[in-house]
mmCIF file of the N, C-alpha and C atoms, coordinates in Angstrom:
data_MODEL
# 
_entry.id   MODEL 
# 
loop_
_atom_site.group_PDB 
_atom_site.id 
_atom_site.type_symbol 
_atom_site.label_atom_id 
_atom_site.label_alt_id 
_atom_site.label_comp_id 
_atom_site.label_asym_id 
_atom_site.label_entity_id 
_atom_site.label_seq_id 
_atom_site.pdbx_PDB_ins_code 
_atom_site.Cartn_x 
_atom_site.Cartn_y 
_atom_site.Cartn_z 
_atom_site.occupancy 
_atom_site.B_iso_or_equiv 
_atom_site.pdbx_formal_charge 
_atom_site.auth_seq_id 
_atom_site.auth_comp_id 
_atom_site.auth_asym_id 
_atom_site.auth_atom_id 
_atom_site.pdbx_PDB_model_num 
ATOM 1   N N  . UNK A 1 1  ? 0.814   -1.196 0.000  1.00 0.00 ? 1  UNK A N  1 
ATOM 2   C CA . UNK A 1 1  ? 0.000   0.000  0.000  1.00 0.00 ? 1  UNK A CA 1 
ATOM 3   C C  . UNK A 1 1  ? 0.861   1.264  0.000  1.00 0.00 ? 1  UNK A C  1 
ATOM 4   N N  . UNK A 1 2  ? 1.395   1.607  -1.059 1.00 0.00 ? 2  UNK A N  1 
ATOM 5   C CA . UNK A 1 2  ? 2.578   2.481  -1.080 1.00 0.00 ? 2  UNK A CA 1 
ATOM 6   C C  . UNK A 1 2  ? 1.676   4.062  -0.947 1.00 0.00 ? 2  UNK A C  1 
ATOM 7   N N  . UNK A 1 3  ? 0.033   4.093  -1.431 1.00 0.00 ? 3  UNK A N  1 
ATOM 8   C CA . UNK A 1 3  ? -0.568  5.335  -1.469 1.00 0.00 ? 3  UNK A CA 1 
ATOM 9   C C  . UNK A 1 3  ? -0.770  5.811  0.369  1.00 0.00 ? 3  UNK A C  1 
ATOM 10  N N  . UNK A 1 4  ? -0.164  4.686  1.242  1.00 0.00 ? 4  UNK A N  1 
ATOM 11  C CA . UNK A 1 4  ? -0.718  5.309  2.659  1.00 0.00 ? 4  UNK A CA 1 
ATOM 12  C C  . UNK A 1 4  ? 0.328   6.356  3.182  1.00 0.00 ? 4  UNK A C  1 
ATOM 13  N N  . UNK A 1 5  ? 2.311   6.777  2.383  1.00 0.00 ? 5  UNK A N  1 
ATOM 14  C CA . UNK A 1 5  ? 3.030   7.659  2.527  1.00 0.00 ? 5  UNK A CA 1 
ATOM 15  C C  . UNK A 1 5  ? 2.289   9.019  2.001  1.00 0.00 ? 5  UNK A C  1 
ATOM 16  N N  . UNK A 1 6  ? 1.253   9.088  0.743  1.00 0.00 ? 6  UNK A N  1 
ATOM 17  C CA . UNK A 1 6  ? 1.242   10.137 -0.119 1.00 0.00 ? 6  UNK A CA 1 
ATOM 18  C C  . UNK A 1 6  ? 0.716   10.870 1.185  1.00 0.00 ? 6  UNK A C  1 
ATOM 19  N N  . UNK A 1 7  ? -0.008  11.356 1.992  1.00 0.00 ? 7  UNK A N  1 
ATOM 20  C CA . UNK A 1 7  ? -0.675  12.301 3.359  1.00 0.00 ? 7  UNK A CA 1 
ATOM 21  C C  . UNK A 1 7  ? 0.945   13.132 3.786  1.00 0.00 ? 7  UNK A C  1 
ATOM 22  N N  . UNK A 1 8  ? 1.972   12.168 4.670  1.00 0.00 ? 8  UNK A N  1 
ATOM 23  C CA . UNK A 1 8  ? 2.977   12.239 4.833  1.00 0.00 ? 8  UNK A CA 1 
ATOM 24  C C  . UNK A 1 8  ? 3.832   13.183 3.846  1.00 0.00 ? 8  UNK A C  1 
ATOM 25  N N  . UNK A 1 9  ? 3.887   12.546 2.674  1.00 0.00 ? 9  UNK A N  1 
ATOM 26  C CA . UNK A 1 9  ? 4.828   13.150 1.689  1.00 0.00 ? 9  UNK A CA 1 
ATOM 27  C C  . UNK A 1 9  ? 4.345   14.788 1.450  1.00 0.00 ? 9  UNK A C  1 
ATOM 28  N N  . UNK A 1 10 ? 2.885   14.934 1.096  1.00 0.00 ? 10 UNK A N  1 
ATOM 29  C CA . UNK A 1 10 ? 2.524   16.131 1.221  1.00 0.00 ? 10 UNK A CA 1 
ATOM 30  C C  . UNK A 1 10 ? 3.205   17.497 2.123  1.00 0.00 ? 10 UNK A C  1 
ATOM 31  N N  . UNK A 1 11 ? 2.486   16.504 3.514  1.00 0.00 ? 11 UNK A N  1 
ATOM 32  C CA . UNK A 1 11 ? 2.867   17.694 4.583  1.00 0.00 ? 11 UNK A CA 1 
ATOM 33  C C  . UNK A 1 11 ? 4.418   18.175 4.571  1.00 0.00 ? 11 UNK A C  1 
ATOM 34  N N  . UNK A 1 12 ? 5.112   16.955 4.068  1.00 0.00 ? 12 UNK A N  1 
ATOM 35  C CA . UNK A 1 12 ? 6.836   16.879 3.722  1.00 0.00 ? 12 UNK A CA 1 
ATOM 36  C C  . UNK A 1 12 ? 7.249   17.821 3.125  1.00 0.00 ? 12 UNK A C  1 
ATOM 37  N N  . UNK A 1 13 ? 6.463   17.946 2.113  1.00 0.00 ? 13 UNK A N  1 
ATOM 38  C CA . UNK A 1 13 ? 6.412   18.944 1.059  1.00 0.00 ? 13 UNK A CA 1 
ATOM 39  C C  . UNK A 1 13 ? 6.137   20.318 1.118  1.00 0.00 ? 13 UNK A C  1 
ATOM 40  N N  . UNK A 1 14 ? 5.344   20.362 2.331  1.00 0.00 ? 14 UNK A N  1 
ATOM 41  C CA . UNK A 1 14 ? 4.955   21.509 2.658  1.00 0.00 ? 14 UNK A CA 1 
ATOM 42  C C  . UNK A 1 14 ? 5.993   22.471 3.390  1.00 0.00 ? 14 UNK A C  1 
ATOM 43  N N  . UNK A 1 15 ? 6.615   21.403 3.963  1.00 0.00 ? 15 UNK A N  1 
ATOM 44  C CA . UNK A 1 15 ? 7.391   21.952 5.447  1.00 0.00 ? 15 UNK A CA 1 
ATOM 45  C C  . UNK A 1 15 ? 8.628   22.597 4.528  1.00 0.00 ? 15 UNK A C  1 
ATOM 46  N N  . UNK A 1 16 ? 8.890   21.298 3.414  1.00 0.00 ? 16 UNK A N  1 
ATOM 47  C CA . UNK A 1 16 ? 10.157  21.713 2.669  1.00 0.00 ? 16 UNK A CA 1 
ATOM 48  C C  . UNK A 1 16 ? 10.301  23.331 1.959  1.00 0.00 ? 16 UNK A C  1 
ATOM 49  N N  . UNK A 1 17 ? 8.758   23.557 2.082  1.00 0.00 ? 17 UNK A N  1 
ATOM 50  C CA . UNK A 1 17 ? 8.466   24.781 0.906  1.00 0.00 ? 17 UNK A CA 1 
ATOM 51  C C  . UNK A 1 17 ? 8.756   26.067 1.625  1.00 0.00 ? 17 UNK A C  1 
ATOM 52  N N  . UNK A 1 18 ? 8.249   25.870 3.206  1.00 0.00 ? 18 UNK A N  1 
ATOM 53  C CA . UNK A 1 18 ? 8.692   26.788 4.338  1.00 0.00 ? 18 UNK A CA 1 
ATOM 54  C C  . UNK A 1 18 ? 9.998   27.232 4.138  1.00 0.00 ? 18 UNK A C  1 
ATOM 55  N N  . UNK A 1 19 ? 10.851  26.234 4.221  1.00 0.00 ? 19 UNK A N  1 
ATOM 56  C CA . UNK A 1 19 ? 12.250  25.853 4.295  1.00 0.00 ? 19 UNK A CA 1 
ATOM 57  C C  . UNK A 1 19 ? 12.820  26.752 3.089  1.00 0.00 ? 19 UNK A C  1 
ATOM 58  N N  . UNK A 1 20 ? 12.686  26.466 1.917  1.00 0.00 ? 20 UNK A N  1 
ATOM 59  C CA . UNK A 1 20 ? 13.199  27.047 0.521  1.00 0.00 ? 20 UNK A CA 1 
ATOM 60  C C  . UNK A 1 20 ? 13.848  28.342 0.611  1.00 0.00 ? 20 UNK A C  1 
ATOM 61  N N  . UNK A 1 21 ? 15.259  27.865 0.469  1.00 0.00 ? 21 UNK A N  1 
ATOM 62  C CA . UNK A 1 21 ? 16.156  29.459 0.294  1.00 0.00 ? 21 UNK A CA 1 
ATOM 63  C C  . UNK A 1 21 ? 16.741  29.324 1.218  1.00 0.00 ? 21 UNK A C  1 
ATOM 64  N N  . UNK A 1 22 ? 16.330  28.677 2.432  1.00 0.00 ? 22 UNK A N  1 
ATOM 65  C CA . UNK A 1 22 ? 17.221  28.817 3.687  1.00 0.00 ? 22 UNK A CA 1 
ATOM 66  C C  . UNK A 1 22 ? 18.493  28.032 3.717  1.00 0.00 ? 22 UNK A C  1 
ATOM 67  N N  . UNK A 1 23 ? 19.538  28.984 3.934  1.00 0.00 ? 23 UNK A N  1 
ATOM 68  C CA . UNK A 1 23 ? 20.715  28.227 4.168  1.00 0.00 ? 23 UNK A CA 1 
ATOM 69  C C  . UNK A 1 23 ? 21.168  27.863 5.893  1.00 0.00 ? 23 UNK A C  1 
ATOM 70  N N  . UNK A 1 24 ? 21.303  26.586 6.247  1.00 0.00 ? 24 UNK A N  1 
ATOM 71  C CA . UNK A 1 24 ? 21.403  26.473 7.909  1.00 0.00 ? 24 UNK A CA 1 
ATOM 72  C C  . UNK A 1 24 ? 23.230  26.261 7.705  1.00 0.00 ? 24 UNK A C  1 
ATOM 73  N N  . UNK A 1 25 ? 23.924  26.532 8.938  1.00 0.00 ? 25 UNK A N  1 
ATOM 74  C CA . UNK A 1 25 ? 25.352  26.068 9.107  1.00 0.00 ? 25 UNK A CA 1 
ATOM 75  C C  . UNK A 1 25 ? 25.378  25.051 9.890  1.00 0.00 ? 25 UNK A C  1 
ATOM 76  N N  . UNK A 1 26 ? 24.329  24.919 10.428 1.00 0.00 ? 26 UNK A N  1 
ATOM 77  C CA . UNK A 1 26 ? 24.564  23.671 11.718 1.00 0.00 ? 26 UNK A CA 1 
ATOM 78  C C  . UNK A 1 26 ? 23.263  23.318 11.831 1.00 0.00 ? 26 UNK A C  1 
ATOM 79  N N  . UNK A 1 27 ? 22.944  21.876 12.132 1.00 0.00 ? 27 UNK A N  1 
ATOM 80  C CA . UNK A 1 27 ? 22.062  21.046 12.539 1.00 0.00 ? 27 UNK A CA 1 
ATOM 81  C C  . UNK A 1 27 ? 21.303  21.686 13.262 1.00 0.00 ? 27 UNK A C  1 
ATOM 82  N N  . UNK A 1 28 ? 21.512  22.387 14.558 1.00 0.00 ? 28 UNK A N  1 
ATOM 83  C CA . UNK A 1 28 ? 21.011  22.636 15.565 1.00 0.00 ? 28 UNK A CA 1 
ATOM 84  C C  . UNK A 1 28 ? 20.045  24.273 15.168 1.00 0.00 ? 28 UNK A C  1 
ATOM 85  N N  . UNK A 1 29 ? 20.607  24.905 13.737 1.00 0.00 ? 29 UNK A N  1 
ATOM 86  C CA . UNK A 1 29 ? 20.265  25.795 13.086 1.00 0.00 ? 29 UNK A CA 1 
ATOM 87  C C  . UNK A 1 29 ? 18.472  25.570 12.754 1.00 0.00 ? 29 UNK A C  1 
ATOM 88  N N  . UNK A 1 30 ? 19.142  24.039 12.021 1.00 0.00 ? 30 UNK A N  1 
ATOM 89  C CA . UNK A 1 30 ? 17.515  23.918 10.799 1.00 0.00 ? 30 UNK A CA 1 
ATOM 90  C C  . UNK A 1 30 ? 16.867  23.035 11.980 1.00 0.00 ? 30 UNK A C  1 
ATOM 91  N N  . UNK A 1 31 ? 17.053  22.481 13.029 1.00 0.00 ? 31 UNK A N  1 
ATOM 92  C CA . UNK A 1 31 ? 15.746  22.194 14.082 1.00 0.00 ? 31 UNK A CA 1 
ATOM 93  C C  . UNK A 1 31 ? 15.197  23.270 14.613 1.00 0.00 ? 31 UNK A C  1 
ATOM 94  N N  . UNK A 1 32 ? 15.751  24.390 14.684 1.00 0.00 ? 32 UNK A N  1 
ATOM 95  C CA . UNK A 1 32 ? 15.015  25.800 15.724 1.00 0.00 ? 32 UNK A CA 1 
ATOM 96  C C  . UNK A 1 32 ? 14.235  25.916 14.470 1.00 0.00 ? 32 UNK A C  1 
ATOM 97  N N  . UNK A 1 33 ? 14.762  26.571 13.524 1.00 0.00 ? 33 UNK A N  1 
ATOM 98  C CA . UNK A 1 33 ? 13.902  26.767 12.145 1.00 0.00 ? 33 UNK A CA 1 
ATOM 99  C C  . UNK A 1 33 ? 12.520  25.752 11.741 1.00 0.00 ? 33 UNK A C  1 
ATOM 100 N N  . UNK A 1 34 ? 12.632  24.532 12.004 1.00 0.00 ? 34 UNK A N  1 
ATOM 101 C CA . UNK A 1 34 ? 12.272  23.302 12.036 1.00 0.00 ? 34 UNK A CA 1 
ATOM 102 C C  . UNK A 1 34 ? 10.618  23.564 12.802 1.00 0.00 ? 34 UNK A C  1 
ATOM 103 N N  . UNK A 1 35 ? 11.394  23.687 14.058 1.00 0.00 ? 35 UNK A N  1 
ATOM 104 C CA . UNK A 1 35 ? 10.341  24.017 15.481 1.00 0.00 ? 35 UNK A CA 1 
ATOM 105 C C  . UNK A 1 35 ? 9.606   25.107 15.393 1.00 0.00 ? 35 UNK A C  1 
ATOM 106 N N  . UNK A 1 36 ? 10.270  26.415 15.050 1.00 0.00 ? 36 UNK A N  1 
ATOM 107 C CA . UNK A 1 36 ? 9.383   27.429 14.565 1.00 0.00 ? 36 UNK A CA 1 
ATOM 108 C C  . UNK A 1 36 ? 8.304   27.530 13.634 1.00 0.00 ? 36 UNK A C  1 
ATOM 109 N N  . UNK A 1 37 ? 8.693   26.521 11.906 1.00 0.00 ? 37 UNK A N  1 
ATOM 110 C CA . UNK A 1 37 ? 7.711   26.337 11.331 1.00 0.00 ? 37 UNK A CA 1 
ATOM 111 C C  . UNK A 1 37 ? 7.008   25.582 11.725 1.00 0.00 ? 37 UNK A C  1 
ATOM 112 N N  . UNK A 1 38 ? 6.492   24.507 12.719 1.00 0.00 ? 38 UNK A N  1 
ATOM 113 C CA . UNK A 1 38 ? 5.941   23.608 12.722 1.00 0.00 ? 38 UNK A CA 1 
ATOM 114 C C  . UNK A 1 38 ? 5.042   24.190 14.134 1.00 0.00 ? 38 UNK A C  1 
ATOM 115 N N  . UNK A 1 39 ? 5.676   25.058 15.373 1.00 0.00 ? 39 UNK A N  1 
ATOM 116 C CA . UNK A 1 39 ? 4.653   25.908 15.774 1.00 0.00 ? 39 UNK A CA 1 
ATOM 117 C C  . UNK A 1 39 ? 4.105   26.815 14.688 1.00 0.00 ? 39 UNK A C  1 
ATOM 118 N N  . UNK A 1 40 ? 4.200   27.491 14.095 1.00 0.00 ? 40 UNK A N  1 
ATOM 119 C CA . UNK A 1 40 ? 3.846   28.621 13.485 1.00 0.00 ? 40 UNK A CA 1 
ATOM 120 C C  . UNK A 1 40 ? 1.892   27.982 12.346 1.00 0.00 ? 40 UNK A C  1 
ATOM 121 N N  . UNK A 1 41 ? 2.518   26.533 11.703 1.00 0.00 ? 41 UNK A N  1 
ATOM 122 C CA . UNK A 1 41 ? 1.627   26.004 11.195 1.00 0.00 ? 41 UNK A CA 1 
ATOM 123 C C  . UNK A 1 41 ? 0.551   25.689 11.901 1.00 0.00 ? 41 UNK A C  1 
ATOM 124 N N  . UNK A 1 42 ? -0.628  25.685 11.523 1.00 0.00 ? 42 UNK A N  1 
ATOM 125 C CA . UNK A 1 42 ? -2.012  25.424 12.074 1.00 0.00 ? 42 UNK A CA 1 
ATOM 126 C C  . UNK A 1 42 ? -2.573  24.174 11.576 1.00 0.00 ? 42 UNK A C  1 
ATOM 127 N N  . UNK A 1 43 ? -3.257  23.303 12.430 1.00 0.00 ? 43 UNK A N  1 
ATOM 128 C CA . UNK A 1 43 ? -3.994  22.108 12.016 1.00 0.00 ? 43 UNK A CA 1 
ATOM 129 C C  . UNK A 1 43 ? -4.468  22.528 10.342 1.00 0.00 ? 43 UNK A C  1 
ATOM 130 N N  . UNK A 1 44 ? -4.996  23.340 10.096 1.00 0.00 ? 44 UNK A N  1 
ATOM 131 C CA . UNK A 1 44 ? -5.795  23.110 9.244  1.00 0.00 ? 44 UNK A CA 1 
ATOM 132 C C  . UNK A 1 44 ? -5.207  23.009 7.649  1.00 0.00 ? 44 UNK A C  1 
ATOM 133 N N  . UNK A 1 45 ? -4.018  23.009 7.689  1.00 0.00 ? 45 UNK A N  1 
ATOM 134 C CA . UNK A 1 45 ? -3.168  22.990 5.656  1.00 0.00 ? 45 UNK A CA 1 
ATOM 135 C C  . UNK A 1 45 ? -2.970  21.689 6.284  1.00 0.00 ? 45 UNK A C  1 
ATOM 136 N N  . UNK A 1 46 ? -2.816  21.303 7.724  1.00 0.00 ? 46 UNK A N  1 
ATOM 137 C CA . UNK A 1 46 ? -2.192  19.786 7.605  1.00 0.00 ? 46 UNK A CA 1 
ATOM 138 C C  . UNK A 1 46 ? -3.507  19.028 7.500  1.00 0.00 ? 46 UNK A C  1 
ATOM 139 N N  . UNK A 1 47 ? -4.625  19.130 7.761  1.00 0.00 ? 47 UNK A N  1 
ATOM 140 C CA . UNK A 1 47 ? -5.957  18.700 7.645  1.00 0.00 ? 47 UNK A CA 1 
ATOM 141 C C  . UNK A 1 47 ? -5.887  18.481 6.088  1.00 0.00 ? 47 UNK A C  1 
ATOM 142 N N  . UNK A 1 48 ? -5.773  19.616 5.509  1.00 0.00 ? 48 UNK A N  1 
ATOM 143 C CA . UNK A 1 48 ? -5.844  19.981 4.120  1.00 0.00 ? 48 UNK A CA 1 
ATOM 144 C C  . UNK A 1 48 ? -4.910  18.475 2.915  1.00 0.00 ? 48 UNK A C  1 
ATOM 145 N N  . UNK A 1 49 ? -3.801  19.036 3.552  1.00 0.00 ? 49 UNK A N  1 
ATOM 146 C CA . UNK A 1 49 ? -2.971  17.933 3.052  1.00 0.00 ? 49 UNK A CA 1 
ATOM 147 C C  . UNK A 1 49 ? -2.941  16.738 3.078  1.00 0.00 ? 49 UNK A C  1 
ATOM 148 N N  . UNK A 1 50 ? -3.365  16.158 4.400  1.00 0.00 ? 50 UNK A N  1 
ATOM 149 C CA . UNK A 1 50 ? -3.498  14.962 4.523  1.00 0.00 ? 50 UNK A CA 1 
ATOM 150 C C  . UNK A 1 50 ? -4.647  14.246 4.271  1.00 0.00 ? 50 UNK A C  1 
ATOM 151 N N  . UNK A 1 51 ? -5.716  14.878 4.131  1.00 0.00 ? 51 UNK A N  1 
ATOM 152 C CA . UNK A 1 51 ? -7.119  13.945 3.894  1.00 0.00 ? 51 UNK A CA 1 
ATOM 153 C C  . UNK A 1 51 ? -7.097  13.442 2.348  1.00 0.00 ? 51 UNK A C  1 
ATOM 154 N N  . UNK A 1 52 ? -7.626  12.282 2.192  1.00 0.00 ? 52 UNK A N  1 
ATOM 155 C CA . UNK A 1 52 ? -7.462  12.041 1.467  1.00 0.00 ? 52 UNK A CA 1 
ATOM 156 C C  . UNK A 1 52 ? -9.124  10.809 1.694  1.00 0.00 ? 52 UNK A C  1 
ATOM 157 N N  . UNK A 1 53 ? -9.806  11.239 0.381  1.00 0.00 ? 53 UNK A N  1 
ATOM 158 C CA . UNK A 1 53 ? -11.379 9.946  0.322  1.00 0.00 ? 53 UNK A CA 1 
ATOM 159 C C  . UNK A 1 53 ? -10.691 8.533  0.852  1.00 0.00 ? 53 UNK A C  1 
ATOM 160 N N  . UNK A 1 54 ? -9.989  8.191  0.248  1.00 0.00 ? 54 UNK A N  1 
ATOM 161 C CA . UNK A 1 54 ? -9.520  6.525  0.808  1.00 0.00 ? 54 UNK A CA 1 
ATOM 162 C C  . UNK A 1 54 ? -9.276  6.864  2.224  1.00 0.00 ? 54 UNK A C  1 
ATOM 163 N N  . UNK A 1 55 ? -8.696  7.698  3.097  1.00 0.00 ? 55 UNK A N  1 
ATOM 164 C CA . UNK A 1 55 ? -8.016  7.448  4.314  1.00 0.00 ? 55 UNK A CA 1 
ATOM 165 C C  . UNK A 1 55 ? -9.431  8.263  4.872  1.00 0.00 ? 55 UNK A C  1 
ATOM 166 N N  . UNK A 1 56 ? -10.397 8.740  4.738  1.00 0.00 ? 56 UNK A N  1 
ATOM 167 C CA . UNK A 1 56 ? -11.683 8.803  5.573  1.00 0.00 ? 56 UNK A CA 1 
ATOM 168 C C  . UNK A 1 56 ? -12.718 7.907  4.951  1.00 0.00 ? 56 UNK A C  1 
ATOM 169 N N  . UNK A 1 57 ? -12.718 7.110  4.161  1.00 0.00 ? 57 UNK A N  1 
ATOM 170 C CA . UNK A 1 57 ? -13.705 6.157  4.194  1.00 0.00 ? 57 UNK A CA 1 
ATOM 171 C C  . UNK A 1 57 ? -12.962 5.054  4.703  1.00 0.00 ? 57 UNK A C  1 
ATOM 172 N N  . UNK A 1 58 ? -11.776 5.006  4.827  1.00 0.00 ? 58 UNK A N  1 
ATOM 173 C CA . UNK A 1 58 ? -11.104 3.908  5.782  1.00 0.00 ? 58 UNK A CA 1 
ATOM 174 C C  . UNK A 1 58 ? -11.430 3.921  6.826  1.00 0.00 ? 58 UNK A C  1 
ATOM 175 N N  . UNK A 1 59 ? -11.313 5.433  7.358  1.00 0.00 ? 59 UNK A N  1 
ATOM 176 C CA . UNK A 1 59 ? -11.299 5.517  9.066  1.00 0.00 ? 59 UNK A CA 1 
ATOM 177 C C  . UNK A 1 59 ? -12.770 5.284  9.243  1.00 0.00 ? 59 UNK A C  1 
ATOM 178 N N  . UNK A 1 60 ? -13.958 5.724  8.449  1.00 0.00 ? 60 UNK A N  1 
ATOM 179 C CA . UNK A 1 60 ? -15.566 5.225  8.418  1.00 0.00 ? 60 UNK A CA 1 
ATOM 180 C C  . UNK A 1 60 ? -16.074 3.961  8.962  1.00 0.00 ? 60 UNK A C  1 
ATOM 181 N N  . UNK A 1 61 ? -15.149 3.259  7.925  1.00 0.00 ? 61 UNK A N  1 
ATOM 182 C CA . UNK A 1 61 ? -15.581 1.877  8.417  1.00 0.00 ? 61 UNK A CA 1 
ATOM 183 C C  . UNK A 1 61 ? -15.108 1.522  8.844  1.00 0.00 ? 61 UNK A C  1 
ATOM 184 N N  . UNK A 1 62 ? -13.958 1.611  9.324  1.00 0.00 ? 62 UNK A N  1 
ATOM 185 C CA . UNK A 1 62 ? -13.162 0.791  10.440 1.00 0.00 ? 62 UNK A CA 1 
ATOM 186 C C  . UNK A 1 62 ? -13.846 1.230  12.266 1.00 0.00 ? 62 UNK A C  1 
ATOM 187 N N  . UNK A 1 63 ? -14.072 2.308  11.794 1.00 0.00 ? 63 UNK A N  1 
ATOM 188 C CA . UNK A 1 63 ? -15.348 3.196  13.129 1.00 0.00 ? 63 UNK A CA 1 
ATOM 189 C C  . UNK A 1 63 ? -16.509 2.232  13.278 1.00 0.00 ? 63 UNK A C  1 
ATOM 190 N N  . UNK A 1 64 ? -17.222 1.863  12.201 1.00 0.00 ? 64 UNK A N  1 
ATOM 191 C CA . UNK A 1 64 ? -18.452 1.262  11.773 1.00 0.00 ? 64 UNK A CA 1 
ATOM 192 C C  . UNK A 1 64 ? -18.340 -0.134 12.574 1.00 0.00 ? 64 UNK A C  1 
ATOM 193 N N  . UNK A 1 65 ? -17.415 -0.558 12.672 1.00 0.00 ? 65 UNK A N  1 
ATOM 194 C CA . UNK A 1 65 ? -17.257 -1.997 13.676 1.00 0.00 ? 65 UNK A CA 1 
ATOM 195 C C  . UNK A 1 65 ? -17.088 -2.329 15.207 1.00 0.00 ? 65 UNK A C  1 
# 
């Protein structure tokens, strides 16, 4: 089931887009940067990104039992 990364890859994508242009010198650079975008983001682009019809009619019926 290789389509259950695509949610993941998105938000990946997203974070990466934050990121773009930034040059870090040190590790400890791009985690503050890291931490900042990821407070700064709101549930709802990750809502956005990640839903997907297969992964809520999954969670439907798997509820349904």
């Amino acid at each position: 089931m290789p389509d259950i990364n695509i949610p993941i890859e998105r938000v990946w994508e997203f974070i990466k887009q934050q990121l773009s242009g930034e040059i870090f010198t040190t590790l400890q650079q791009l985690r503050d940067r890291l931490q900042q975008v990821l407070e700064k983001t709101t549930l709802e682009p990750i809502c956005s990104l990640s839903s997907y019809n297969f992964i809520l009619e999954a969670l439907f019926y798997a509820a349904s039992y």
